[in-house]
N, C-alpha and C positions, 0 to 999 in steps of 0.2 A: 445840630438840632434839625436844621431842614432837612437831614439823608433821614431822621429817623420818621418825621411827619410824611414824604416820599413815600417810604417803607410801609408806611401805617394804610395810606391813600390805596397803594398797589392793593396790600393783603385786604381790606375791604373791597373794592371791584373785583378780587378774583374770588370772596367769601359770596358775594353780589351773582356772580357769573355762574356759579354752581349751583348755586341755590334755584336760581333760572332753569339751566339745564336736567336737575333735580326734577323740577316741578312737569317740565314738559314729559321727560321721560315717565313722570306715575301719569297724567292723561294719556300718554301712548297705549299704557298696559289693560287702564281700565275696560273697554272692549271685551279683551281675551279674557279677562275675569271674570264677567257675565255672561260670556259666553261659555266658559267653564261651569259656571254654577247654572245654569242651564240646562247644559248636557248632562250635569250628574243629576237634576230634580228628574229630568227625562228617561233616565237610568232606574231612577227608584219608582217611578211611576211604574214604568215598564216592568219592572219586577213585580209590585203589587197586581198588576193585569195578570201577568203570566202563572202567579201561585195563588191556586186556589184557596177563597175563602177557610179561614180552621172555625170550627163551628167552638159559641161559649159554652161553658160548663155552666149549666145553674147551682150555685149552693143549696 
């Protein structure tokens, strides 16, 4: 019984451990993420400047 409470004790700290390493690694990303979504609003802006106005139709 105690090898199994052992076993039990392990597989939670290394459940514990990941879940740690998990979480740091998404704050690492997030950065590059706004900076991605940045670049592509920058992108589309840029396109909107670049092509002229299309004039409306009135019905």
């Amino acid at each position: 019984m105690q090898l199994e409470s052992q076993l039990a004790a392990h597989h939670a700290t290394d459940l514990r451990d990941r879940a740690e390493s998990h979480r740091l690694a998404a704050e690492a990303r997030r950065p590059r993420e706004l900076r991605t979504r940045l670049g592509w609003t920058l992108v589309e802006v840029g396109l909107r400047l670049a092509n002229p106005p299309r004039p409306a139709f009135a019905h």
